[in-house]
N, C-alpha and C positions, 0 to 999 in steps of 0.2 A: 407882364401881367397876363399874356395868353398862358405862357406854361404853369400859372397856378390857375382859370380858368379852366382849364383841360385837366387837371390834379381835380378839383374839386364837380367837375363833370365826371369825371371817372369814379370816383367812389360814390356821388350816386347812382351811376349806370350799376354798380356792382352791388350795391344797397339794393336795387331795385330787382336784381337778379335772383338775388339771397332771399330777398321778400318774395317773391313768384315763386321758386322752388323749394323754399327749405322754410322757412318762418312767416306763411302767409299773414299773423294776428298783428306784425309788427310793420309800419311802413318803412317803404322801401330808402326812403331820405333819411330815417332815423338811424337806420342800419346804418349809411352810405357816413352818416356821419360819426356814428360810434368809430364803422372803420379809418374815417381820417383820421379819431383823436388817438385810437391805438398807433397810427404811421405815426404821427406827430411825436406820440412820446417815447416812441419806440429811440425816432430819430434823436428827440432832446432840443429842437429849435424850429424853428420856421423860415422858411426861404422869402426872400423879399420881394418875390412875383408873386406867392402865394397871401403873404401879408396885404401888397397893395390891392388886391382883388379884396378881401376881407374887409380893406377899411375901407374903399367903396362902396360895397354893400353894407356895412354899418352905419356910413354919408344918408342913405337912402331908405335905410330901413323906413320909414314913413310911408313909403309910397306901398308898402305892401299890404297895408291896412284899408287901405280904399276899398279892396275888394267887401272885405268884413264888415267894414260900415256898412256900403250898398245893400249887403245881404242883412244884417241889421235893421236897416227902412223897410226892408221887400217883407221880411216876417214879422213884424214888430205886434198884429194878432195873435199871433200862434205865441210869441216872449211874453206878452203880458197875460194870456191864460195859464203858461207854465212856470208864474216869473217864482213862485217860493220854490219849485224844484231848482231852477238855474240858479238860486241866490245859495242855495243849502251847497250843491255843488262846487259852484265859484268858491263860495267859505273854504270849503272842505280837498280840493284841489291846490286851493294857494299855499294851506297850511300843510299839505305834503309835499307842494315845491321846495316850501321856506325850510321842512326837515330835511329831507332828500338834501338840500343846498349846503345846509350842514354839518350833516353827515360826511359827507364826500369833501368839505372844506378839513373839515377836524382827520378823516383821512390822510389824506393830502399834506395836512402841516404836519403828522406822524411823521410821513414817508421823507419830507424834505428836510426834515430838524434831524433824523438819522443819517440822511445823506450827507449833512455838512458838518 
């Protein structure tokens, strides 16, 4: 479980690198994990240190949202003077998720219906 902590500490130390000197607009965690999923499929599996780290963090995802609520209570003047911008936004964010998700699914079953 440490040797995929230290994997997944490492490409965002390098994520974080990449973002500081070459692609300031893009965060550095985003990079870090583009470059995992490039190792990943480079490789074609997942090591079983690196998985159990992964489904740990997915055990837990919950607790990362605490913070976001907090900050939700603490501005909740300033969201309710801005609340049709953040509603037009949300809209309009999900439904480039929902494309984006897509897209890259309908890629994806290209790539793997050619491969077998």
């Amino acid at each position: 479980m440490i040797g995929g902590l230290v994997r997944i500490l490492l490409f965002q130390g390098l994520g974080e690198l990449i973002s500081k000197f070459v692609v300031p607009l893009v965060p550095g965690p985003v990079i870090g994990l583009l470059l995992l999923l490039g190792w990943l499929l480079a490789r074609r599996q997942v090591d079983d240190d690196l998985q159990s780290v992964a489904a740990a963090f997915s055990r837990h995802l919950g607790v990362l949202f605490v913070p976001a609520a907090v900050g939700v209570v603490t501005f909740l003047p300033q969201l309710r003077e801005h609340a049709v911008a953040l509603a037009v936004v949300l809209v309009v964010s999900v439904i480039a998720t929902v494309a984006v998700t897509a897209l890259i699914l309908r890629f994806g079953s290209r790539e793997s219906s050619r491969g077998a």
